[in-house]
N, C-alpha and C positions, 0 to 999 in steps of 0.2 A: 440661586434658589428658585428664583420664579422660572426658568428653563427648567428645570429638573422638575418640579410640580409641572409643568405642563407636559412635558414627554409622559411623566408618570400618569395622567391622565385620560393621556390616547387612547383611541380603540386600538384595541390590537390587530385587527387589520388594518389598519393604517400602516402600523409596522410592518406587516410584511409584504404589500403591496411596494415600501418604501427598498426592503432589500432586494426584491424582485428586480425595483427600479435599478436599483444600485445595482445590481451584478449583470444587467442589459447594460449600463451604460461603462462598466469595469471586466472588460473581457478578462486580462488576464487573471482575476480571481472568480470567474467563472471555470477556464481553461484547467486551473489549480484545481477546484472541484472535481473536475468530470474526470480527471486523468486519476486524483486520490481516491475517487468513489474506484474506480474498475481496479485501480491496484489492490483493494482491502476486498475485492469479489474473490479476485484472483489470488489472493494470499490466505482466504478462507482452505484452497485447495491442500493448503501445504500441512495446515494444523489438522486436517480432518482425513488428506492421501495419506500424510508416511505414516501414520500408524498402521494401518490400515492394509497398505502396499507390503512394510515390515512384517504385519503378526500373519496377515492372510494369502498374502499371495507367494510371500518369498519363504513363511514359516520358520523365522528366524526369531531368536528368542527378546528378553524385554531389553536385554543390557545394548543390543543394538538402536532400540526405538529410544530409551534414556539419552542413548549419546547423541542420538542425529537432535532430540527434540530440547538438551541444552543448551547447546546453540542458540536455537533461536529465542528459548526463553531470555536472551541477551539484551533482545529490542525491548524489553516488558521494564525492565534497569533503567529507574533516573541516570541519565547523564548529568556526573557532577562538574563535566570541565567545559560543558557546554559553552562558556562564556570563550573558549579558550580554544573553541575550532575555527579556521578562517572560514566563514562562509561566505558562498559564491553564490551569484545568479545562474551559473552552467550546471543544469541537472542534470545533463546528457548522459554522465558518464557512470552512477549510479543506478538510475533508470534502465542502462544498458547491461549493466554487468547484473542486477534482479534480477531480467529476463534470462541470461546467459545462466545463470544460478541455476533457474528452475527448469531451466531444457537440460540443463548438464546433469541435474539431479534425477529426472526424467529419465533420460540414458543410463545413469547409473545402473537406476531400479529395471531396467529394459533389457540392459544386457548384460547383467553375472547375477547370480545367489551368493557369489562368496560374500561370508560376513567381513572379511577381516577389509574387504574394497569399498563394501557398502557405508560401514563405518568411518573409513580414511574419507576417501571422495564425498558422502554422503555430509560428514559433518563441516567438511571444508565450504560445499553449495549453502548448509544451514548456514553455515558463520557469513557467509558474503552477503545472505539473503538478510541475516540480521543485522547488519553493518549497514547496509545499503539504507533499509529501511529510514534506523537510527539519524543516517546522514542528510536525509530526505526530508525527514520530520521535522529537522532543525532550520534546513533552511525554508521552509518555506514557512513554518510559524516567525520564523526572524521576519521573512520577507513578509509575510501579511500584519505583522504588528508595528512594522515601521513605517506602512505604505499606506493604512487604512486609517483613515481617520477615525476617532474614537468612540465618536456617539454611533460608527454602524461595525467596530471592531466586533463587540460582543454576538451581536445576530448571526456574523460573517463566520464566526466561530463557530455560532450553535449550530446554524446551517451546514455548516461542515462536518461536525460530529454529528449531528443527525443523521444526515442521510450516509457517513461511514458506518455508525453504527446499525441501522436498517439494512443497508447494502448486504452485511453479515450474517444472519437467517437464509436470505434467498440466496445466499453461493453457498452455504452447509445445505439446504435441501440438496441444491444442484448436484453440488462433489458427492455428496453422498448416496446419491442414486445413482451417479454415475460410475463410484467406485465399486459399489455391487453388481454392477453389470460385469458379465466375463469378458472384461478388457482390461488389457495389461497397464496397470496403474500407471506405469511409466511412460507408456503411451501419451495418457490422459495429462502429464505433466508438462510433457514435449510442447503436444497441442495447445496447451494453454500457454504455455512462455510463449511458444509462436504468434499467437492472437495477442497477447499482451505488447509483443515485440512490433507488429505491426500496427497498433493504437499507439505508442510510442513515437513512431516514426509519423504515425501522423498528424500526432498532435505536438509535437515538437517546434516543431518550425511555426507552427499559427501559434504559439508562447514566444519564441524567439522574438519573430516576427510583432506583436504588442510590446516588447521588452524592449524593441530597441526603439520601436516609436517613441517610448516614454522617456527614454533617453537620449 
């Protein structure tokens, strides 16, 4: 009791000087941060492109933009078996097949109008891209809740959902001016898996690389 009165007493700057400290001196839930904040930039593209690519540029009607964006309404689903997926410290593989996702979805929108491909292909990239995601979320909230000890769990959190949810405004300005520009939406997709693809690769190995020191 007498801890808990005195933490509740703190200036508040104290506190975040202290997670400051903390995430200087814990790289890999720094590394976790920087890599989640640009994936939720880059995932703003997908909510805000396909409709967008669908009604505007390709002139295809709503039942196609339905199907691609059920899908991904998938990631948005409590996972109830969550307790019941092996999870791994290897992100590699999920991280890779997102990007491959949204260059492939990219290409879709780039080169046909047929609906009946944009639909097949199209909802198959959503489904991977919300899959991926889902797989993602779990391990690394697994891994930061096992690994972070408890009195700076909660910060480490906010800190996270904070600056994910900020991150989201400035990539909808972004895509959204970008998709009004006369460029081919699927261009703008490619582009971005590409860039994502390459922040990937190098920020992988400096994660690797902490992960295997701590072990």
């Amino acid at each position: 009791e007498k801890e808990n009165k005195a933490t509740s007493c703190e200036n508040p700057l104290h506190g975040v000087k202290e997670i400051i400290q903390f995430l200087k001196e814990n790289q890999i839930v720094k590394y976790i941060i920087l890599v989640s904040v640009i994936l939720n930039f880059f995932y703003t593209s997908i909510s805000i492109g396909v409709p967008f690519v669908v009604k505007e540029q390709l002139l295809l009607g709503n039942s196609t933009v339905g199907m691609l964006l059920a899908s991904i309404s998938m990631s948005l689903l409590p996972d109830k078996k969550e307790n019941n997926i092996l999870l791994s410290s290897k992100i590699t593989m999920p991280l890779v097949l997102l990007t491959i996702a949204i260059i492939g979805l990219g290409i879709t929108f780039a080169s046909t109008n047929s609906q009946i491909i944009i639909s097949f292909l199209g909802s198959i990239f959503m489904g991977i891209i919300a899959f991926t995601l889902v797989v993602l979320n779990i391990i690394v909230m697994t891994y930061l809740q096992s690994t972070i000890e408890t009195k700076f769990l909660g910060r480490v959190m906010s800190t996270l959902f904070t600056l994910n949810t900020s991150i989201m405004p400035i990539g909808t300005i972004v895509f959204t001016y970008l998709f009004q520009k006369e460029v081919n939406g699927g261009v703008i997709f490619i582009f971005g898996g590409g860039t994502l693809l390459i922040y990937i690769i190098i920020m992988l190995p400096k994660i690797f690389r902490i992960l295997k020191i701590e072990n």
